[in-house]
Every structure is written in structure tokens, then in C-alpha cells.
C-alpha positions in Angstrom: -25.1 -22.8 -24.3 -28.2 -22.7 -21.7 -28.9 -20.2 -19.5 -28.8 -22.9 -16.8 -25.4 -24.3 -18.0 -23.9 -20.6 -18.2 -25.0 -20.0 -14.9 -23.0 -23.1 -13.6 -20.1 -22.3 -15.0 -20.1 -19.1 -13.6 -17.0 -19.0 -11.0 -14.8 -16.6 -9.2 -11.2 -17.3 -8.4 -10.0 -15.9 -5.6 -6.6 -14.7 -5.0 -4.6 -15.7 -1.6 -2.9 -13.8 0.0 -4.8 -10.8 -0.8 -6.2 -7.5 1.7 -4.5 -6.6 4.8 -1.0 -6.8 5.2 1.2 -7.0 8.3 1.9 -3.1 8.1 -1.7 -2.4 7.3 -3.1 -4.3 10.2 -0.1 -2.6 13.0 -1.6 0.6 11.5 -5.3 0.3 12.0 -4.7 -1.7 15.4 -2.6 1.3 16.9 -5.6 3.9 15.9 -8.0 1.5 17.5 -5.7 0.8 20.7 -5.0 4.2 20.9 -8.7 5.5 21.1 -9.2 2.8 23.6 -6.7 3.6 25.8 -6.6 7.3 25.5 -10.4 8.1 24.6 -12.0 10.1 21.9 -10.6 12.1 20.0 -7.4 10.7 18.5 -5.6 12.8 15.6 -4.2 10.9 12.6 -2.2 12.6 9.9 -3.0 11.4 6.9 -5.3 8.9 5.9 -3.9 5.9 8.1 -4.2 3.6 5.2 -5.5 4.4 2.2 -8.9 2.4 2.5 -12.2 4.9 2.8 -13.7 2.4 4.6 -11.5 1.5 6.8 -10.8 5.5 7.5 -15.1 6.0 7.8 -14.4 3.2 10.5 -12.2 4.4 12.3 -13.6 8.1 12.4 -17.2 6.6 14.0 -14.9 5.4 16.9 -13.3 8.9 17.2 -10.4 9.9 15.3 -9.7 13.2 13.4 -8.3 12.7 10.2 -5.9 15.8 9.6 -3.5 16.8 6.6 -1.1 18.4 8.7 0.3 18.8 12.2 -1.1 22.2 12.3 -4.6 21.4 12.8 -4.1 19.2 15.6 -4.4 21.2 19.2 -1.4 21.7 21.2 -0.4 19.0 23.7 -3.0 16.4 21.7 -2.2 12.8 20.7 -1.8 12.5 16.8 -0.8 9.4 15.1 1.4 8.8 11.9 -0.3 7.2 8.8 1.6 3.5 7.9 3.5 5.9 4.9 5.1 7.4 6.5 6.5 10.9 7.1 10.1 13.0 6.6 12.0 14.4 9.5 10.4 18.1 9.2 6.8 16.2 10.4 8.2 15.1 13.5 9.9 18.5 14.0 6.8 20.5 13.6 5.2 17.9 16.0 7.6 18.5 18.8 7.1 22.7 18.5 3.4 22.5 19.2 4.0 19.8 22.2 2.2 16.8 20.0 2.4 13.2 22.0 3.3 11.1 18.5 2.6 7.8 17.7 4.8 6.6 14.5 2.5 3.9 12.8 5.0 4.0 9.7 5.3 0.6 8.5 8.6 -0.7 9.4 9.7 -1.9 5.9 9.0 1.4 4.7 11.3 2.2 7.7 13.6 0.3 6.6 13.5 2.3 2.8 14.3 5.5 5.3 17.2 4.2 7.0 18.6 3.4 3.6 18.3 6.9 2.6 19.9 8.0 5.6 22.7 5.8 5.0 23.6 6.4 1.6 23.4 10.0 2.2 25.6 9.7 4.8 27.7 8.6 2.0 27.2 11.1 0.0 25.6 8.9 -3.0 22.6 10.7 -5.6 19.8 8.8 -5.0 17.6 7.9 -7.4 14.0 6.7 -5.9 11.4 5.3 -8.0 8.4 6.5 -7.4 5.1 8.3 -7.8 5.1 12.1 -7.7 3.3 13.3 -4.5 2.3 9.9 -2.9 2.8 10.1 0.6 5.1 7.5 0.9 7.1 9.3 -1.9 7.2 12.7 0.1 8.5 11.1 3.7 11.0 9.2 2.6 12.5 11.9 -0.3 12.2 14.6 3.1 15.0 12.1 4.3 17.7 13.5 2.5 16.3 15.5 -0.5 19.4 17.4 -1.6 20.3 13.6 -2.1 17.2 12.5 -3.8 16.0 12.4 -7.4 12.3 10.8 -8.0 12.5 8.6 -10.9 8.5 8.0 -12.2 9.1 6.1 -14.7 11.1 3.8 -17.1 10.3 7.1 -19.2 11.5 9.7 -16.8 15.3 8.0 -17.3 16.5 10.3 -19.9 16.3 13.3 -17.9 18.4 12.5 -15.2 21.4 13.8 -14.6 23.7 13.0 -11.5 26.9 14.1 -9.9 29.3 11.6 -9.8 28.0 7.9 -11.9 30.1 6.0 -10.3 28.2 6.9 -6.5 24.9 6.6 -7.3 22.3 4.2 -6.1 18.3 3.2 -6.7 16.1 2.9 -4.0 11.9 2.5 -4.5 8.5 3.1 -3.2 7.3 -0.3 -1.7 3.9 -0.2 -3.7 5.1 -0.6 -7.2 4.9 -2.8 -9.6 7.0 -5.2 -9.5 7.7 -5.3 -13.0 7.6 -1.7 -13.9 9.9 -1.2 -11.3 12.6 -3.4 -12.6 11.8 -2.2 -15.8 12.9 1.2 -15.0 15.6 -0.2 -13.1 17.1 -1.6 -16.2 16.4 1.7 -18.0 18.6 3.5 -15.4 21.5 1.0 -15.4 22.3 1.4 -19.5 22.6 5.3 -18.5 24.7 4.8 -15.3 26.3 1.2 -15.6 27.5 1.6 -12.0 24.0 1.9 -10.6 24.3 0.5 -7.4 20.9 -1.7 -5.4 19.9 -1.4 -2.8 20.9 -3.9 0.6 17.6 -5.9 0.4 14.3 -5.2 -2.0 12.2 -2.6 -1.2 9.4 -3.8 -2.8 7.3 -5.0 0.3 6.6 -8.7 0.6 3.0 -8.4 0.3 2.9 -6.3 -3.1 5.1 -8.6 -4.5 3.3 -11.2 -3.3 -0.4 -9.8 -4.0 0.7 -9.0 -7.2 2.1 -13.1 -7.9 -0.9 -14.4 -7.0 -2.9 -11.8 -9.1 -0.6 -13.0 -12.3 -1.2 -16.5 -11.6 -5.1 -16.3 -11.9 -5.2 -13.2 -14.3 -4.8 -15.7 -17.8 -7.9 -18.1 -16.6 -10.6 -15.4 -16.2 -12.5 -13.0 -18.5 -12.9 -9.9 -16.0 -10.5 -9.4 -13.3 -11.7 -7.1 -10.2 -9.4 -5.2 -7.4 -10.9 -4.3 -4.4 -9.4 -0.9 -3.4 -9.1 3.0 -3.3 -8.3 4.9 -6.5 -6.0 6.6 -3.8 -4.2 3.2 -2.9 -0.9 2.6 -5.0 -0.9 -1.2 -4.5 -4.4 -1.8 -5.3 -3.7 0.2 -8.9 -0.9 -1.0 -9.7 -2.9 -5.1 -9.0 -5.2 -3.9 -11.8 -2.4 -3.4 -13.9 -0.6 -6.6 -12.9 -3.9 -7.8 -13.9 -4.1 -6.7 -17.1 -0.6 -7.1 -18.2 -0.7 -10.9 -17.2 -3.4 -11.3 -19.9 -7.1 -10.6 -18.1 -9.0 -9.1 -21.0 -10.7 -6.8 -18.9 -10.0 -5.6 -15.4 -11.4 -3.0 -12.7 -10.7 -1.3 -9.5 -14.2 -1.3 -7.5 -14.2 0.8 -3.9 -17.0 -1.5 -3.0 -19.4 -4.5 -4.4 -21.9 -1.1 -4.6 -19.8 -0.1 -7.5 -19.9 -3.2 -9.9 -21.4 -2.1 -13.1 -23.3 -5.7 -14.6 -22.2 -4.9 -18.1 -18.9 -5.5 -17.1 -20.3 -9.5 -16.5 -21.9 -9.7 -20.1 -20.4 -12.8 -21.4 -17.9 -13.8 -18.4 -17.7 -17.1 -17.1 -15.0 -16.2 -14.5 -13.9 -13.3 -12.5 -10.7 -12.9 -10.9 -10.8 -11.1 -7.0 -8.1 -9.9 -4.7 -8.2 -6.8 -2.8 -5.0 -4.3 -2.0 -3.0 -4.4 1.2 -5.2 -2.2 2.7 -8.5 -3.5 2.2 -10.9 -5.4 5.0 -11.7 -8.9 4.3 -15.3 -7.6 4.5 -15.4 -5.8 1.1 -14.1 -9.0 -0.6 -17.2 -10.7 1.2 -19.7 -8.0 0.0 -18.3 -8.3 -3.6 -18.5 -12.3 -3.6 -21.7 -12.0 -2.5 -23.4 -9.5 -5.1 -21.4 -11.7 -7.5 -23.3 -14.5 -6.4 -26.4 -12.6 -7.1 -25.6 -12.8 -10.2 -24.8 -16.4 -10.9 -21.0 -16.4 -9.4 -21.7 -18.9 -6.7 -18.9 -21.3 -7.3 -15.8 -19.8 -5.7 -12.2 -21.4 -6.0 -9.7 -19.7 -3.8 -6.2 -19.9 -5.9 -3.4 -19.6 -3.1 -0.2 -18.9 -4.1 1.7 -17.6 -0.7 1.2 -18.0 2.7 1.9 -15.3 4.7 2.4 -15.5 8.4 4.1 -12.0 9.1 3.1 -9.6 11.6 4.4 -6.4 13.7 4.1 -5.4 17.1 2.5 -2.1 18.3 4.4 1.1 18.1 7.3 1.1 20.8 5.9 4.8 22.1 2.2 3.3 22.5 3.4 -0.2 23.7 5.4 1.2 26.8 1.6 3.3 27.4 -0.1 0.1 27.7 2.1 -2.2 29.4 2.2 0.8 32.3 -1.6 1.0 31.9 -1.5 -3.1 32.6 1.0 -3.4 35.6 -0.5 0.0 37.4 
């Protein structure tokens, strides 16, 4: 083959839906809202998504990035990171006089109020999960006398509950789709009478970033993820990736990152970016792609998504008074 016919078979498919998703986008919006309406500087606890770009962003315009509540100065504003946080957070928040906004994405929420119910009920729960992820650590502070984290299809044989017949699986709502179910099925040969939980808790957009990944992964040679190493979804995409047949694929932080050897001898590469990734980065990428002879691009959709979430009641109520006043 030519150079000049290589080069025009070059192509990128790119995955829809891919970047932001509806919780993402509440969370970044209420930092930016809040620093509008408040001023500089605005605490957040946590990362607010887990996106360094997106965090560098957002600390030019003001905020403080803290770990814990403890940093922050009495009486300040400090907002909640879209993962989440256990009861004890909100406690600690209230003894140093803290004015809170919760930016906890509601269908991780939703995973909370499960917990809640089920203890209530007085069911083991077993969440599947990754050790230490923030996500992970709010919702297990829930109920954790009820809780056992389950990482793992191979982290089944170790569990032991109280009673088999009152037990019940819950998940982090970053995972794999697959690998969840697979250690799902796992945990139902041990305790047949596993119970599921209400409604998935796999959010809508993993699953469906993840689908359209799988759909485009078997027609390219290189498949790349736009996203954090810190960013559970945008892992577990290269992994998707690779178990839905890409030979090759690669989490990049940025189009600064691509190393060209990973290109020797690919026709087509495969791009989406995790749910907390600007559209912005995907740009950057397609465009030092094209530098290199990827100028044909085919977006592959596979879901629409039209979902989105209002504003934090607490900060909602602020700016409606700051509107009629």
C-alpha cells in the first residue's frame, strides 16, 4: 500500500454518547454558579469530578480543592463532589458551621437511599465495588455495620453473611457493566437467595458509554479513552474496549499524551471520553490525530441521551432569592 493510500484510509470512529454526563455537568455547573453568586473562594471537598482539567478549571475561577471538611474555615461555603459522601461528612460540616452544597449525583443518591432502606431491614449488604473510591466510601458510611464491599468476581469466596436468606447486592455506578454482573453471578451460586436491587445501579451513561464503546471496539486497530487514571468510568471504557476485541487500547489525560508508536500500522482509532471529561479534550485529540493522517472522522452513535438535573435544592433557593430581591 502507498503512503498516500494509507493516509486515506486513515479514520477515527467516534463514539456517541461519550464525555459529560447529566451528573457530571449538575456538578461542574453548581461550582461555577456558586463562585458566581457567592464570589471567590468556594471550598469543594473532593475533586468535583474526577477530570484534572476540568478541576485546573475550576480552581483559576476560585475554588479550593480540599480532602476534608477540616480544612475549610468555619462559617465558609464548601461544596460536595458528584460522589458523594456518608452521613459522618455532613456531621462534621454542621460542627464547624459549614454552609453545604450537596453536588452528589442523584442516581448515586438514589444507591444511598437503597442502603438506608435495606438496612432499615436489617439485610447484609453486599456492594460491589472498588476499595477506597470515593463513591465506595460515602455510600458504605450509609450503614457500614450493614455493608460488605465485594471487589471482585474473585473476592466471592470470602464472604461470609448472617442470615442467606436476607441478603442483598447493591453496586458502584461506574462499573463495568459486565464485570459487574459477572460478580453478581458469582455471588448468587454462594447465596441462591441473593436479592437485587429495586432498579440498576449501574448509571445510564456508563452503561451507555460503555455500549457504544463495544460497538466500535471490533472495527478499529487502537482504541483511545479520554480520561483521568483517577476516573472509574473512564478505566473501566478501556477495558470494555479491550474485551470487545480492540487489539490495543489506551487511557490518554490529554491529546499531549499520545505516544505515535501507538499509531504504527493503524488504520482506525476508536475515541470516546468518560463521563467526566470536556468535549474539548476529544477535540484536542481529533485534532493531533489529524496531524497525523486521521482526518476522516465517522461519529458511530449508539444512544441518545437527553437527560439532565437541576441545580442543588440548597443553592437553587440562593439564587431564585438572589433573582426576585
Amino acid at each position: 500500500m502507498t503512503d498516500a493510500a494509507s493516509k486515506q484510509n486513515k479514520r477515527i470512529l467516534l463514539a456517541k454518547p461519550r464525555g459529560y454526563c447529566a451528573g457530571v455537568d449538575r456538578a461542574v455547573q453548581t461550582v461555577e454558579h456558586a463562585l458566581e453568586h457567592y464570589g471567590a473562594p468556594v471550598y469543594v471537598r473532593k475533586q468535583i469530578v474526577h477530570n484534572l482539567h476540568v478541576v485546573h478549571a475550576l480552581e483559576k475561577r476560585g475554588a479550593i480543592f480540599v480532602e476534608e471538611n477540616a480544612e475549610v474555615p468555619e462559617g465558609a461555603i464548601v461544596v460536595f463532589s458528584a460522589h458523594g459522601v456518608a452521613p459522618e461528612v455532613h456531621e462534621q460540616a454542621a460542627q464547624r458551621s459549614l454552609r453545604t452544597i450537596d453536588a452528589t449525583c442523584p442516581l448515586v443518591t438514589k444507591v444511598h437511599h437503597e442502603v438506608r432502606r435495606f438496612a432499615k431491614d436489617d439485610y447484609d449488604i453486599l456492594l460491589i465495588g472498588h476499595e477506597g473510591h470515593e463513591e465506595v466510601v460515602g455510600t458504605s458510611g450509609e450503614a457500614p455495620e450493614h455493608i460488605t464491599l465485594v471487589d471482585g468476581p474473585d473476592a466471592v469466596d470470602s464472604i461470609e453473611v448472617r442470615d442467606p436468606a436476607k441478603v442483598v447486592w447493591l453496586s458502584q455506578t461506574t462499573l463495568s457493566v459486565d464485570e459487574t454482573m459477572q460478580t453478581v453471578e458469582a455471588l448468587r451460586e454462594k447465596f441462591p437467595l441473593l436479592q437485587a436491587p429495586p432498579s440498576d445501579d449501574i448509571c445510564y451513561a456508563t452503561q451507555n458509554r460503555q455500549a457504544a464503546v463495544k460497538a466500535i471496539a471490533p472495527q478499529v486497530e487502537l482504541f483511545l479513552v479520554v480520561g483521568s487514571a483517577n476516573s472509574s468510568n473512564s478505566v473501566r471504557m478501556v477495558e470494555v474496549a479491550l474485551a470487545a476485541g480492540a487489539p490495543a487500547a489506551q487511557l490518554v489525560e490529554n491529546a499531549e499524551v499520545i505516544d505515535p508508536a501507538w499509531l504504527d500500522g493503524v488504520a482506525a482509532v476508536g475515541l470516546s471520553s468518560g463521563a467526566s471529561v470536556p468535549e474539548v479534550l476529544v477535540h484536542e485529540v481529533i485534532a493531533a490525530l489529524a496531524e497525523r493522517g486521521y482526518a476522516d472522522v465517522e461519529e458511530i452513535t449508539h444512544t441518545e441521551e437527553r437527560l439532565s438535573f437541576a441545580l442543588p435544592q440548597e443553592l437553587r433557593r440562593e439564587l431564585k432569592s438572589a433573582t426576585s430581591s
